[in-house]
KOLMI-964645 format. One line per 4 residues: number of its first residue (from 1); for each residue x, y, z of C-alpha. Coordinates in nm, 2 decimals. Layout:
BEGIN
NUM = X,Y,Z; ...;
END
This chain:
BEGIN
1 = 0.00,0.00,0.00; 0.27,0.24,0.06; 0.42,0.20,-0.26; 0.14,0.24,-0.47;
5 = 0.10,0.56,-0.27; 0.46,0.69,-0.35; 0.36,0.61,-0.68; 0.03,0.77,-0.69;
9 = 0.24,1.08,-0.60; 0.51,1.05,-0.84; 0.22,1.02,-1.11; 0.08,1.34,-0.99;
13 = 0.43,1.52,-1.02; 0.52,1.32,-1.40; 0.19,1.44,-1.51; 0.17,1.78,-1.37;
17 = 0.53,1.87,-1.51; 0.45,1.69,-1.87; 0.13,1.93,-1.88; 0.33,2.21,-1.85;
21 = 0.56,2.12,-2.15; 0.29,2.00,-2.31; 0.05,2.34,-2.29; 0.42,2.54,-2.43;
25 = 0.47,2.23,-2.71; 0.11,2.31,-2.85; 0.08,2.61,-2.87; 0.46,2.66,-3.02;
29 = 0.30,2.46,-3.29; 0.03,2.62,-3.34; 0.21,2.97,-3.37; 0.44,2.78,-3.63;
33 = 0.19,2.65,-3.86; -0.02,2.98,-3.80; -0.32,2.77,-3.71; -0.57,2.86,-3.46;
37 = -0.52,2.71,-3.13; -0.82,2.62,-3.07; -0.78,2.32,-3.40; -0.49,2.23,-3.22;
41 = -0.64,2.23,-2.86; -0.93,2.01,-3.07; -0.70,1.75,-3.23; -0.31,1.73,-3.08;
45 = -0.40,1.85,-2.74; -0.75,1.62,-2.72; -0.59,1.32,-2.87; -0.27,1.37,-2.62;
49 = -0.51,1.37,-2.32; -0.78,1.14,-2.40; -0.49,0.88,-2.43; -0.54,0.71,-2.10;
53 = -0.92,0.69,-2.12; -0.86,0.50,-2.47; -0.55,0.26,-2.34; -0.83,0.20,-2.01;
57 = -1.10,0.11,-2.22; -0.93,-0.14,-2.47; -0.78,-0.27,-2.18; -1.11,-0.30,-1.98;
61 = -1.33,-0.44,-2.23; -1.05,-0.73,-2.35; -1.05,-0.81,-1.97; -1.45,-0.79,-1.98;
65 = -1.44,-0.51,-1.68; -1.75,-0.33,-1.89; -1.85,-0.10,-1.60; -1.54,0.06,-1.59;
69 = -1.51,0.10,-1.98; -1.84,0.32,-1.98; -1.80,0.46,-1.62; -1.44,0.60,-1.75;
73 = -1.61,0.76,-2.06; -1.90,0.87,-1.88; -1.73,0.97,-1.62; -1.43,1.16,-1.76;
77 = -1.72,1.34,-1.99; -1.87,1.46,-1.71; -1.56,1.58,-1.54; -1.40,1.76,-1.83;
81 = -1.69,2.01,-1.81; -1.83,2.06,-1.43; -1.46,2.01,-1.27; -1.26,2.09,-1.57;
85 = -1.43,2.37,-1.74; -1.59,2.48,-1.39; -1.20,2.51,-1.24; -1.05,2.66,-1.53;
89 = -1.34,2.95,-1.55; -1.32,3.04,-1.16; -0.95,3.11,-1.22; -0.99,3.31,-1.55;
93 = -1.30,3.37,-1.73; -1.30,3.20,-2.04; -1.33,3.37,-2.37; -1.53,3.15,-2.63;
97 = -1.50,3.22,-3.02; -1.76,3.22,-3.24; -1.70,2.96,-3.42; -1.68,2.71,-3.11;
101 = -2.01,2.82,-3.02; -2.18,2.76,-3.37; -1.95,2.47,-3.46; -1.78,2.28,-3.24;
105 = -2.01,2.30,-2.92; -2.29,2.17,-3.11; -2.14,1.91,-3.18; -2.01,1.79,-2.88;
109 = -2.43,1.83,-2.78; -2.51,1.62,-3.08; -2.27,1.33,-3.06; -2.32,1.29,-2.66;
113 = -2.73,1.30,-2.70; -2.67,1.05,-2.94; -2.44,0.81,-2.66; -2.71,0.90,-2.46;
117 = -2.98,0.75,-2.64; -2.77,0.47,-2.75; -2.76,0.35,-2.38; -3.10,0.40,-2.33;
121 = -3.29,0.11,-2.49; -3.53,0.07,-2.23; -3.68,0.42,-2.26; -3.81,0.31,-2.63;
125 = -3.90,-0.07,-2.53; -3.92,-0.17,-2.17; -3.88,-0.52,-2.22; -3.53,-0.46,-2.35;
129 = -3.23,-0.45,-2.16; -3.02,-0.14,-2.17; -2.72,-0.26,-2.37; -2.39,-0.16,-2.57;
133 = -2.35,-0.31,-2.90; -2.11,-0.34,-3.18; -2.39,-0.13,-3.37; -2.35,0.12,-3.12;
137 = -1.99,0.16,-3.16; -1.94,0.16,-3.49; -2.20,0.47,-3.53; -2.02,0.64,-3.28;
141 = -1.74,0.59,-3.50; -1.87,0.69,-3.82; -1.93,1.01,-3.64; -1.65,1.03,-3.49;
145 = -1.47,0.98,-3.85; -1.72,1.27,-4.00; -1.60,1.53,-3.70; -1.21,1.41,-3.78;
149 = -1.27,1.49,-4.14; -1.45,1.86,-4.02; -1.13,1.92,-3.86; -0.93,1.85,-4.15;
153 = -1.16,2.06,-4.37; -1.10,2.33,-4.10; -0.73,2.29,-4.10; -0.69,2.39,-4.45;
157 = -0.90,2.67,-4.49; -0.84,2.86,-4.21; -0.53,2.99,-4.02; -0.40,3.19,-3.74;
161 = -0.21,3.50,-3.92; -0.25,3.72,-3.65; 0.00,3.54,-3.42; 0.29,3.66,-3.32;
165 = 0.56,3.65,-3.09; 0.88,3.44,-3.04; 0.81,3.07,-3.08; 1.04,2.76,-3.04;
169 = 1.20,2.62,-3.31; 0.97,2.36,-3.51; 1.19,2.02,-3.38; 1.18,2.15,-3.07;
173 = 0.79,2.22,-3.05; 0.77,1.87,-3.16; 0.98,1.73,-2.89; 0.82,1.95,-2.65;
177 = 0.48,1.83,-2.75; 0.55,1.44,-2.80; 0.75,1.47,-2.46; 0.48,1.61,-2.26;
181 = 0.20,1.37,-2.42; 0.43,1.10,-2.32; 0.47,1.22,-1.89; 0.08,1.29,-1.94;
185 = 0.04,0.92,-2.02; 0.27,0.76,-1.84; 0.17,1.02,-1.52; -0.16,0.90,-1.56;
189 = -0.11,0.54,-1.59; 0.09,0.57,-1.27; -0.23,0.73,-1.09; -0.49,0.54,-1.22;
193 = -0.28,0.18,-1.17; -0.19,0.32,-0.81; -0.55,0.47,-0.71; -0.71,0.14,-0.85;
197 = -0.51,-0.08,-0.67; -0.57,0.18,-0.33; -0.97,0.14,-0.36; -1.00,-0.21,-0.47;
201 = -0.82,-0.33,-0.15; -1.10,-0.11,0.07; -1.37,-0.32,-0.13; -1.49,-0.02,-0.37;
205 = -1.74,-0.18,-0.66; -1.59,-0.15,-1.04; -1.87,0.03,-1.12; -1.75,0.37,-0.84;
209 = -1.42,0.30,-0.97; -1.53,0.37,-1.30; -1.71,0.69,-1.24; -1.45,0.80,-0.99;
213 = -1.12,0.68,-0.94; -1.06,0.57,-1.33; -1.26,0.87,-1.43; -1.07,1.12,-1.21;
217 = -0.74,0.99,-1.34; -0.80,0.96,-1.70; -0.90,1.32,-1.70; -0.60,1.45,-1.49;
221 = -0.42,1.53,-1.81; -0.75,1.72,-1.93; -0.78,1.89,-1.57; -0.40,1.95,-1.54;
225 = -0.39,2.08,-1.93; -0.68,2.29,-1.93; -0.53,2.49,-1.59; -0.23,2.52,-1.70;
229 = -0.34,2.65,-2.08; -0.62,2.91,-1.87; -0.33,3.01,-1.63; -0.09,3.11,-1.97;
233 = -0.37,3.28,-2.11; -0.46,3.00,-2.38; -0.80,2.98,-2.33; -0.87,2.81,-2.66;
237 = -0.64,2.54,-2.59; -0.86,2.49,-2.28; -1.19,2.50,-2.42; -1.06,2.31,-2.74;
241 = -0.92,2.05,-2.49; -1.24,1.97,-2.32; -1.44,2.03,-2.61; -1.22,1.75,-2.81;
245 = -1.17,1.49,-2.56; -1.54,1.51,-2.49; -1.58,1.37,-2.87; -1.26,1.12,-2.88;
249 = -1.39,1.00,-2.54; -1.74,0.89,-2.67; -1.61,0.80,-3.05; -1.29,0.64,-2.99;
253 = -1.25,0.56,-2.65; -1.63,0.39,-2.66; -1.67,0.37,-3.00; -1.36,0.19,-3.14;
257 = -1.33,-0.08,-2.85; -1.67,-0.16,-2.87; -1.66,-0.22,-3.24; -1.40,-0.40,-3.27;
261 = -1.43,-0.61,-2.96; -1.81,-0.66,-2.89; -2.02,-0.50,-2.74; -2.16,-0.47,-2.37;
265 = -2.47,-0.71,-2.30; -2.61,-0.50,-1.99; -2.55,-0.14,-1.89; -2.58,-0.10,-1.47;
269 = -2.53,0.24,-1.47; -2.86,0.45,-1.36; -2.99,0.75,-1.58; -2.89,0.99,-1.35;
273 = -2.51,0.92,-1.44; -2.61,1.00,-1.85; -2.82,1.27,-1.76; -2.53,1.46,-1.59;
277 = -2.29,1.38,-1.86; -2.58,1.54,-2.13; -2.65,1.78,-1.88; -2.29,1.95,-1.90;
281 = -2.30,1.93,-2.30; -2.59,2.15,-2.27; -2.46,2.37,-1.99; -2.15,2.42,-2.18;
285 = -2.35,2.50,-2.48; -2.56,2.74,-2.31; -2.31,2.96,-2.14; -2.07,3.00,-2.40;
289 = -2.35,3.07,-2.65; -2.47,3.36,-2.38; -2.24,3.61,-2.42; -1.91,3.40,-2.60;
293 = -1.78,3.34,-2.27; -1.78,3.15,-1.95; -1.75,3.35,-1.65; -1.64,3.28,-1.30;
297 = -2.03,3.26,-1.15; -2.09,2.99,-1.44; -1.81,2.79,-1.32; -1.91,2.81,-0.99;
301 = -2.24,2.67,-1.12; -2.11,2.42,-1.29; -1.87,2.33,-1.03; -2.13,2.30,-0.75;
305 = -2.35,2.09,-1.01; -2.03,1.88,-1.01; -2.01,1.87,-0.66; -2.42,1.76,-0.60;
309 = -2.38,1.45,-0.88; -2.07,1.35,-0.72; -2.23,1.33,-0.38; -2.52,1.16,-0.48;
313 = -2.28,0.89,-0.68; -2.09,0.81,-0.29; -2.31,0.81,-0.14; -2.53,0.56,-0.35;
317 = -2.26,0.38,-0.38;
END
């Protein structure tokens, strides 16, 4: 036990300090390639966090532990927005473009209703068993693939001229980013491994670790990212981080391993745990679309919103 708390620690410090170098790698890039940060905070920086939820669930479903391959994604969506988004807004409020609030925000609304009501067979027959199929997944997928190619579509049409300043050298934004997205993972692996081991041996059900423990540390690098982009006055990578791991998580990180592996007979998680997660899409949707940013007293909604799901969860048990 007290190594796998030295090594919860040591996770926390690998992925705290990869973040960092990470946040500088990203948007070194993005300066380069005069793209707006928020593509890159939607595709390098939400691929390079959303890492641990997808190595989690391959490896969960193989080993047949289903609860914790939805209660990560489910999870981890609900904490990228109510913690995440919530943390990162009290500290600075966060400035929302245009085109994330017409664009990209809707579809993060759009693919999770969809998860949502993929989950939710009972509600249209109630002789039927709420399941995950193969089906499922590969429609997540085939979203999933039609938001990738939106992003390349974006990618060449638009760019960010209007940056300026002094940026690292191309090879060494590269090795800054690849560097950081490799301490994110392995930080994170060290964490989740550690905390796993920590609640299992108190008797916690897969299911709690799946919404909580798994959850919390597969979205560290999302958390850790998103605070340290909002504290450097990237607020596009923060949004864009969220905003994109929200996607991968329910198209690749439950889409792909579901598809390819089979699907998941029987669903134990309650409504109330889907609900939250397509209650923060819409949150995030409505705020933003407000006034084109999220202010401190929305975070502090969405954080105490955060707060009331997660007491209900522990103490449900």
């Amino acid at each position: 036990m007290i190594l796998q708390i030295i090594l919860l620690v040591l996770g926390f410090v690998i992925l705290i300090k990869g973040a960092d170098v990470f946040v500088d790698g990203a948007s070194s890039m993005a300066g380069n390639f005069k793209m707006p940060k928020i593509l890159i905070g939607l595709t390098i920086v939400a691929f390079g966090t959303s890492a641990p939820e997808f190595a989690v669930s391959v490896k969960s479903i193989i080993s047949h532990n289903h609860d914790i391959v939805l209660g990560n994604v489910i999870g981890s969506n609900i904490m990228n927005i109510f913690l995440i988004i919530g943390l990162s807004s009290i500290l600075h409020s966060l400035t929302v473009r245009n085109n994330t609030v017409k664009k990209e925000l809707p579809i993060t609304l759009l693919i999770t209703s969809l998860f949502v009501v993929l989950l939710s067979d009972g509600l249209f027959d109630r002789t039927v068993v709420n399941a995950f199929t193969r089906s499922d997944g590969v429609v997540l997928l085939l979203f999933f693939i039609v938001y990738v190619y939106y992003l390349i579509s974006m990618a060449k049409s638009k760019s960010d001229a209007s940056q300026d300043g002094n940026y690292m050298p191309m090879f060494k934004s590269i090795v800054y980013t690849i560097g950081g997205i490799a301490a994110i993972v392995i930080g994170s692996n060290f964490v989740v491994d550690s905390a796993s081991y920590i609640a299992t041996s108190l008797g916690v059900s897969e299911k709690l670790i799946g919404l909580t423990i798994i959850a919390l540390g597969t979205s560290l690098p999302e958390l850790v990212t998103s605070i340290t982009a909002t504290r450097k006055g990237e607020y596009d990578l923060a949004i864009g981080n969220v905003i994109g791991s929200n996607v991968f998580n329910i198209g690749l990180v439950a889409g792909l391993p579901v598809a390819l592996f089979g699907g998941i007979d029987h669903i134990s998680f309650n409504y109330i745990d889907v609900i939250a997660m397509l209650l923060g899409a819409l949150l995030l949707f409505i705020f933003a679309s407000n006034d084109r940013q999220i202010t401190k007293r929305e975070g502090l909604v969405l954080l105490a919103t955060f707060m009331l799901y997660y007491g209900y969860v522990i103490m449900m048990g």
